[in-house]
N, C-alpha and C positions, 0 to 999 in steps of 0.2 A: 524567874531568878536572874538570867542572864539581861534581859532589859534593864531590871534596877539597877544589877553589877553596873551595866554599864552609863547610865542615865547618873549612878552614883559619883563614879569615875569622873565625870563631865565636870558634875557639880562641886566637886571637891577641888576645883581647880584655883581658881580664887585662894581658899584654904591654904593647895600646897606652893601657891604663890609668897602668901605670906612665911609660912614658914622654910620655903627656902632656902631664904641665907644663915638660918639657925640650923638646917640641915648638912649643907654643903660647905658653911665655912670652917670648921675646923682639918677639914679633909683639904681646902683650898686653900689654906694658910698654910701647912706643911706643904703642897706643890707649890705655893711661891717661891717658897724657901728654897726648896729644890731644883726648882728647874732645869738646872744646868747638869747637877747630877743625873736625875734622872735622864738627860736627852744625852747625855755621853754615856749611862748604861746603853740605851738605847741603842745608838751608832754602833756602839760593840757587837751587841749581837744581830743589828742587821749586815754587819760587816762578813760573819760566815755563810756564804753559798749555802743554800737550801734546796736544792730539786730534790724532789721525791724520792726519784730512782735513784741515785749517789748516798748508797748504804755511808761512806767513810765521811761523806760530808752530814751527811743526819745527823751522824753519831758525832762528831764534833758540837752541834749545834745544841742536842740531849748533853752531851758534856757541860757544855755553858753554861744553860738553864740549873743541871743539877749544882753547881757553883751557887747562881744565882738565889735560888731555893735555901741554898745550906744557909749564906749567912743570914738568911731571915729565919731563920731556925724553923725551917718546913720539913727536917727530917728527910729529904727524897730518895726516891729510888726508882731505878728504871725497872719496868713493868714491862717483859721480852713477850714475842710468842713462840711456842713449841720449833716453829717453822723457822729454821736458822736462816739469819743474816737479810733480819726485819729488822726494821726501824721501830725503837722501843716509844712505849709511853712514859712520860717522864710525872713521878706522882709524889706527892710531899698531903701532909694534913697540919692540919691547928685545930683541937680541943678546945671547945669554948668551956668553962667551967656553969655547968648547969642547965646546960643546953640538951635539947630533948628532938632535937630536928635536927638531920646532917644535909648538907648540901656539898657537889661536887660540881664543880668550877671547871667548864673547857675553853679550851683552845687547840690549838694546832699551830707548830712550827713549822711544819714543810714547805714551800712552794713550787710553786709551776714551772716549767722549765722556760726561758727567754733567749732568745736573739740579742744579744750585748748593741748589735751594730744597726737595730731598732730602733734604739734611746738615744735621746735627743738632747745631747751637751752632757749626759751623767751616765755611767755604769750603774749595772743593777746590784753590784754588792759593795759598792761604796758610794754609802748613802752622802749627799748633798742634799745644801738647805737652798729652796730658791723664796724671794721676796713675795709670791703669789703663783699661780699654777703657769706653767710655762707656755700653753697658749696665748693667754692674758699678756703676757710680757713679762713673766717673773722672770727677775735674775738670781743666777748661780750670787750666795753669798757666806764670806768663811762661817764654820761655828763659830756661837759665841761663844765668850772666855769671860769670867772675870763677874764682876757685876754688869757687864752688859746686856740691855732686854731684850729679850725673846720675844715678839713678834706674834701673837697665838694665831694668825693669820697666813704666817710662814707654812710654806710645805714642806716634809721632808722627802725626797724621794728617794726608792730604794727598793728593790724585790723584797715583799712579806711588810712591806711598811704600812700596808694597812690588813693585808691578807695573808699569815696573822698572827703574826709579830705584834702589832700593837695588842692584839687580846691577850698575850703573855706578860707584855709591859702595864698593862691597865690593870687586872688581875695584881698580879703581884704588887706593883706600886700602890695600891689602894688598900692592902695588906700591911705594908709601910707606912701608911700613912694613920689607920689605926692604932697600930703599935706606937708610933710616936705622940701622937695624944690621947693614949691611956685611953680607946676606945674599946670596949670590949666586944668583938663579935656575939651575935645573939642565937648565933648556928655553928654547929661543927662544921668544918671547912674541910674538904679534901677536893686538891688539883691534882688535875687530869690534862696533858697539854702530849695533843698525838704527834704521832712525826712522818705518818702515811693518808691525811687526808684528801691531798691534793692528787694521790696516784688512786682513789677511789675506798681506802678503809679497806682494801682486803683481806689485815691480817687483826680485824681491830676485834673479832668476834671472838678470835683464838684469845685474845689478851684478856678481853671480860671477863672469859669464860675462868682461866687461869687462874684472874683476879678476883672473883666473885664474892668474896666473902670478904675484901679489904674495900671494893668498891661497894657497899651496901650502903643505900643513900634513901634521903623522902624524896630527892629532887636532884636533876641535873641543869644548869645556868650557861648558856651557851655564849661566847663572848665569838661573836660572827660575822660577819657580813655590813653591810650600809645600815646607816640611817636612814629616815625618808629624804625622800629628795624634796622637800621645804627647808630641810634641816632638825625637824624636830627630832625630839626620840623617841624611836618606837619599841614595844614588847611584840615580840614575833612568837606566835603556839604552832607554827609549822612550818616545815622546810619540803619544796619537793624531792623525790628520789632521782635516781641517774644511774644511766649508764652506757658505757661509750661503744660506738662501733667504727671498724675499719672497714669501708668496701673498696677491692681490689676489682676492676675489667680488663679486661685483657685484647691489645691487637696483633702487630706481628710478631713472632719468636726472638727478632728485634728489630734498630731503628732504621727505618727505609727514607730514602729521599722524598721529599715531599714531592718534588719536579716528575720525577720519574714513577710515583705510584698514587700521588693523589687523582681521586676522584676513581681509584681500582682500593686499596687496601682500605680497611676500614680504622680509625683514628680512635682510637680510647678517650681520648677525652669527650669527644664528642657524643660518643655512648654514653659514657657515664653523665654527662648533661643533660640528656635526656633522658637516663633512669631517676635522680635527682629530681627532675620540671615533672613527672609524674607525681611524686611523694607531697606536692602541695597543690592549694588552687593560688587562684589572681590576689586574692585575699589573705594566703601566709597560712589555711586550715589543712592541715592534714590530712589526705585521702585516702591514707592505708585503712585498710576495710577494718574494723571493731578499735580503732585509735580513742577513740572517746567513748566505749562502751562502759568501760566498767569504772567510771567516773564514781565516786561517793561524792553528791550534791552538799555544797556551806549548810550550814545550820543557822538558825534566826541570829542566833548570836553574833556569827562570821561576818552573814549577812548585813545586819547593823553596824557593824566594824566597818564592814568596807565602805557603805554611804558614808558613813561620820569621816575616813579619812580625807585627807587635803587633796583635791582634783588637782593634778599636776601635770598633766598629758600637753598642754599648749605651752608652757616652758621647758618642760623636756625638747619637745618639736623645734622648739626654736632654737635652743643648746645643742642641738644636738643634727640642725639640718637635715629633718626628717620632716618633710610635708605632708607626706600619706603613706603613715603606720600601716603594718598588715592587722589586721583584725576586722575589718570590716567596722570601724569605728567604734569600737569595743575599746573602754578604756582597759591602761596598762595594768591594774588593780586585780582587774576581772581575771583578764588573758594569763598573768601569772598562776591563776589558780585552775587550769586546765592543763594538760600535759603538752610536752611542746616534740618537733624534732628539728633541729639545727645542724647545718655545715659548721664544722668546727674549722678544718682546714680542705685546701685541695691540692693535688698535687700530679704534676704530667709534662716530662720533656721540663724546658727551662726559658723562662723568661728574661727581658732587659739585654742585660751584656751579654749574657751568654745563650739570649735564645738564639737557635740552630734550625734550617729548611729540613725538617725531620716529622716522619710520622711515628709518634713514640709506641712502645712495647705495651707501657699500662698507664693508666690514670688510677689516682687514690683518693678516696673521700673519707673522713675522720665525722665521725657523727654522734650527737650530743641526744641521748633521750632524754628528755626530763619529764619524771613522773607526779600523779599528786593522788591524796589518799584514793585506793582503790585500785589503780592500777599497779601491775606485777612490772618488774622489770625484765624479768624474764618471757613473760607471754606478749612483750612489747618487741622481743627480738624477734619474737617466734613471727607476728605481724609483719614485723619488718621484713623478714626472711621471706615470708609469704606473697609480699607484694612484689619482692625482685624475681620471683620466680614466674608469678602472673603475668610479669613483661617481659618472658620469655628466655629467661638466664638461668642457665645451670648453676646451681648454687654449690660452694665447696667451701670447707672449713681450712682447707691447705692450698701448698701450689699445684695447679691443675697441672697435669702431664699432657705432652704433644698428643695424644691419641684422645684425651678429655679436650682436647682445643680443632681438633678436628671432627669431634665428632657433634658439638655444639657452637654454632653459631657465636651464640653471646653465653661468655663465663663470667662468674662473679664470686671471687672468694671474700666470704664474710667473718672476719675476726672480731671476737666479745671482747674488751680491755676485760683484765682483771677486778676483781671488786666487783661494784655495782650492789643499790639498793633502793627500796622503796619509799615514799612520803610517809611523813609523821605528823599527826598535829594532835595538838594538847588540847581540851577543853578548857576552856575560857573561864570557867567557871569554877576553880577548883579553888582550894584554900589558896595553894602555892600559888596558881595562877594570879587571885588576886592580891595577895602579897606580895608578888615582884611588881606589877603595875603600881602597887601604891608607894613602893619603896622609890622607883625611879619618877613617879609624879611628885616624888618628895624633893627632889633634887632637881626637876623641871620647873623652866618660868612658864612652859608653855605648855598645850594638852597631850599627853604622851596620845602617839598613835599606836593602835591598837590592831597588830596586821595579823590575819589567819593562817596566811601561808608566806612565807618568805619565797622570790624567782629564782636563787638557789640552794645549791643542795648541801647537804651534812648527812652523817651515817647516824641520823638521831632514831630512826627503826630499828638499825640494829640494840644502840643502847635500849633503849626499852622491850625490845625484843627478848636479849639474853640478861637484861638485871630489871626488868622490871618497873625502871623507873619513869616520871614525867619530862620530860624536855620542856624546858623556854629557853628562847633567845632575844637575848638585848645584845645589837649594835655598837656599835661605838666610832664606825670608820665612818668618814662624809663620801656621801655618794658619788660624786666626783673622782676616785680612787685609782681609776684603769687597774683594778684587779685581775689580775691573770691576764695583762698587756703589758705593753711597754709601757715607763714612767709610770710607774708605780706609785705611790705617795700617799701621804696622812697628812693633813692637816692640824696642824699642832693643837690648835683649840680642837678637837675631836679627840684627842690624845688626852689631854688634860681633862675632857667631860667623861672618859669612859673610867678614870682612878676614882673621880665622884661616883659617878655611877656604881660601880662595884665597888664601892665603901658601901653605898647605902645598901648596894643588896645583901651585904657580910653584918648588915647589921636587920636587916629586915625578921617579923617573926609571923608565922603560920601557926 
């Protein structure tokens, strides 16, 4: 069944070539029209600060959107959890009349926290339009005004402008753009737009749960993450799981002259790089003992997904001045669907201007797990925990006291971020599953790619977890994006393809 799905898929392509522009143009005739509106809603709400953790800023931003929502007559309402002075979901629906299928539309407004003095010519909340990506040589240029043209090759840049701000603007505007040609969705429509994804979903369970019987859906539509990097457009049936750690070492009670004690005190950083150079080999694998044990192996179908997508590994390489990837020549396709562990950040004593002849107190490593079906997030800490202790570190959940630092050589306090969750992935083969593929190969000139696992994460376990439902995700941001970095950006033709894109999924039927 899943061979023909997808052998069908292929061949249909021609097909939805033809019908293409009877598909996407009425949806692309109102964004002509609009352009300008629409990219000055836009600026607006990339214009409010989003980090995660700034409860007063969230709630500004859930402000907006519920504006937003209203005057398209989406009814919304903030969707709180039990747990005071969380960052609400922001939820509205549209009744299709005779619709027998609901679907529920995400995204996520929060973003990452940034370094302003990062960013190169632009601020991360006041979005600026450059001529092309600013390594390229794009220039900073004013908005347009007027009938002046937009450029769909313009960037905009901005914190959440492509991560995921655009998935609120695509969503919505495609909503808009329905209603303004008398198009009638073919499904009940309820959005779902979080405002804690970026800080890990940790109150997103309490919110389902509350909400259960408003959120009762066939299917959940994920508006997420990159395109493939060819450009085409892909349908994603999984996302891996995540969850983050802090490890703290520890050297003197504080900071010592380098002159006077180097080569006698011992140096935290240099521990901690050495704890660190354990946790992988030469090749980037993982050597915490059961890391790849409880793996759940692709299925024929994934399988065949992944040979049919676009080998793209020797222009990444070259974009991206990497000669020799870790993976042992395992392309990048593969490697995303195996669980990962990454240095997120490091930190010890002070570099540039202000590094100091100091042998510092502690070094800090911020650590990224990423999980994929099968693997716990929880028994990946426990691994983890397990391997700092095997190189001979007292392990502690808090700060060690003088009498715990004397009495063990090497300390290592280990903190869990909040949140954290496991891989999800959708069978390929479901009704919904092939209805959203043929909805967005309807609106492609090119072969939708077809990915089993997206390289990052969303709390789509939990959704399915606590309601039961399917998860897929269609893209819409260009790969290129520096999400959760500095110079953030959307590409305005990605912008404009993801209001197509979710027109046709608002009109798609299962």
């Amino acid at each position: 069944m899943t061979r023909r799905f997808i052998r069908a898929a292929a061949a249909s392509v021609l097909l939805c070539q033809t019908a293409f522009a009877q598909a996407a143009g009425p949806v692309r005739d109102y964004r002509r029209a609009n352009e300008h509106r629409i990219l000055r809603e836009f600026v607006q709400l990339l214009s409010l600060p989003n980090v995660a953790s700034d409860n007063e800023a969230i709630r500004r931003n859930a402000a907006r959107i519920v504006e937003m929502m209203t005057a398209r007559g989406l009814r919304p309402r903030l969707l709180e959890a039990a747990t005071p002075n969380v960052a609400p979901a922001v939820y509205g629906e549209w009744r299709a009349p005779g619709a027998t299928r609901t679907v529920v539309l995400y995204a996520h407004y929060d973003g990452q926290p940034t370094d302003p003095r990062k960013w190169t010519g632009t601020r991360p909340w006041e979005p600026t339009l450059r001529s092309a990506p600013f390594e390229k040589g794009g220039k900073i240029l004013p908005m347009p005004t007027g009938g002046e043209a937009i450029n769909p090759e313009w960037r905009l840049y901005a914190r959440s402008a492509s991560d995921d701000k655009a998935g609120v603007m695509s969503i919505l505007t495609a909503f808009d753009a329905l209603r303004a040609k008398d198009i009638a969705p073919t499904v009940n429509l309820k959005f779902f737009f979080e405002g804690e994804e970026e800080a890990g979903s940790p109150h997103l369970v309490e919110i389902l749960s509350r909400h259960k019987e408003l959120l009762a859906s066939d299917a959940w539509v994920i508006c997420d993450g990159p395109v493939h990097q060819s450009g085409r457009k892909q349908v994603v049936f999984g996302v891996r799981g995540d969850t983050n750690v802090e490890v703290t070492v520890y050297g003197p009670v504080r900071p010592l002259h380098s002159g006077h004690y180097g080569n006698w005190a011992p140096n935290p950083a240099m521990t901690l790089a050495r704890l660190l150079a354990s946790m992988k080999d030469d090749a980037g694998r993982v050597t915490i003992k059961g890391w790849y044990d409880d793996v759940v192996p692709l299925g024929e179908a994934e399988r065949r997904a992944l040979a049919e997508a676009p080998a793209y590994d020797e222009e990444l390489k070259r974009a991206l001045a990497v000669p020799r990837p870790d993976g042992a020549g395992r392309p990048l396709l593969e490697l995303i669907n195996q669980p990962s562990l990454n240095v997120n950040g490091l930190s010890s004593a002070e570099t540039g201007a202000l590094s100091r002849n100091v042998i510092p107190t502690t070094a800090v490593a911020a650590l990224d797990l990423r999980l994929v079906l099968g693997t716990d997030h929880r028994r990946q800490v426990e691994r983890l925990v397990a391997h700092i202790r095997a190189q001979g570190f007292f392990v502690t959940d808090r700060e060690p006291t003088d009498a715990e630092r004397l009495a063990h050589p090497l300390v290592a306090k280990v903190e869990v971020s909040p949140g954290g969750y496991n891989a999800e992935r959708t069978p390929m083969d479901l009704p919904v599953s092939r209805a959203v593929v043929e909805a967005v190969q309807k609106i492609s000139e090119q072969p939708v790619v077809l990915m089993p696992t997206l390289g990052g994460s969303l709390p789509l376990s939990l959704i399915r977890e606590t309601l039961g439902a399917p998860t897929i995700t269609v893209p819409v941001a260009n790969y290129d994006n520096n999400q959760h970095a500095e110079n953030e950006n959307i590409r305005l033709q990605n912008l404009w393809d993801g209001i197509e894109t979710y027109a046709a999924l608002m009109t798609m039927k299962f």
